[in-house]
N, C-alpha and C positions, 0 to 999 in steps of 0.2 A: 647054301649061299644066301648071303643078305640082299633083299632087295635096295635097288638105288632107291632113297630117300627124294624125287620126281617121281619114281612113279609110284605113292603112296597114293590113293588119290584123299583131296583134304576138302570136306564137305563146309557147305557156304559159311560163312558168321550168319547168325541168326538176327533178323532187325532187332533193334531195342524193342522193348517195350513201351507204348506213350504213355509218360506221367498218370497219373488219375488227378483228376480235378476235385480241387479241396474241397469239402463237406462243410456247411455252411456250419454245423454247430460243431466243427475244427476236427469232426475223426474222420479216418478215411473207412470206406465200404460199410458193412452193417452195422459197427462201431460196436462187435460181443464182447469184446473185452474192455471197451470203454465203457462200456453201458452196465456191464458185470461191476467193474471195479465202482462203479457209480452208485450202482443198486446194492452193493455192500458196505457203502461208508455211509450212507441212509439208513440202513438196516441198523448198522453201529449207533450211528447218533439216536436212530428211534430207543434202542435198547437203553442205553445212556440216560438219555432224558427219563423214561421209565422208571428205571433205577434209581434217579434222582426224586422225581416224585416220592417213589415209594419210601422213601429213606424221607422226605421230610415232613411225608405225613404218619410217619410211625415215631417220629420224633415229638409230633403235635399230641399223639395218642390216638389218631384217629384210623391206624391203618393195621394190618397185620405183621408182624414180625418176619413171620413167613413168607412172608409173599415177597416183601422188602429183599430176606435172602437173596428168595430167588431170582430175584429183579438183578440182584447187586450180582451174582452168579452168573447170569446168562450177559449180562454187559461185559465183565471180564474174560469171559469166553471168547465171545464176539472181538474182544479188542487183542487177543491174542491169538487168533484164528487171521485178523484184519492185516497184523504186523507179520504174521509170518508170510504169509500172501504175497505181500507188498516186497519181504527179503528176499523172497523168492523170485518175485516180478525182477528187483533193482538187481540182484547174481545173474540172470538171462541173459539181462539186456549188457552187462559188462563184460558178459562172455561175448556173447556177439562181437561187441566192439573191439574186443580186442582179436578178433581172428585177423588173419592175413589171408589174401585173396591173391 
């Protein structure tokens, strides 16, 4: 036999949770994946700039060919390592948003 739907017994709602209070430099808690996404788009532009160097001082004749490559190599890496990241970040957060609760 089914029990009557009373005497189920139904355990309390749970309080909310209190807000967290905004972080002064705009993340909330330790801010690892602000500070992550932060510290690799520095990374990028360090590589970048690099790259750039190296390419316009091998252009000048003053630099190595070599190096230049790999300069120009490790930037392109980096900037397609950066953009998958970021696809990957911006498909998460749209999946999220589109759940129903």
């Amino acid at each position: 036999m089914i029990p009557a739907i009373s005497s189920i017994p139904v355990p309390p709602a749970p309080a909310p949770a209190p807000a967290p209070a905004p972080a002064a430099s705009g993340s909330t808690g330790s801010g690892g994946f602000v500070s992550a996404i932060g510290n690799a788009l520095d990374s990028l532009q360090g590589a970048q700039s690099a790259a750039s160097g190296a390419e316009a001082a091998a252009a000048a004749g003053q630099g190595s060919l070599t190096d230049t490559m790999i300069a120009a190599t490790e930037a392109s890496l980096e900037t397609q390592v950066t953009t998958s990241v970021i696809d990957k970040a911006l498909a998460a957060y749209n999946s999220v948003i589109q759940m129903t609760f």
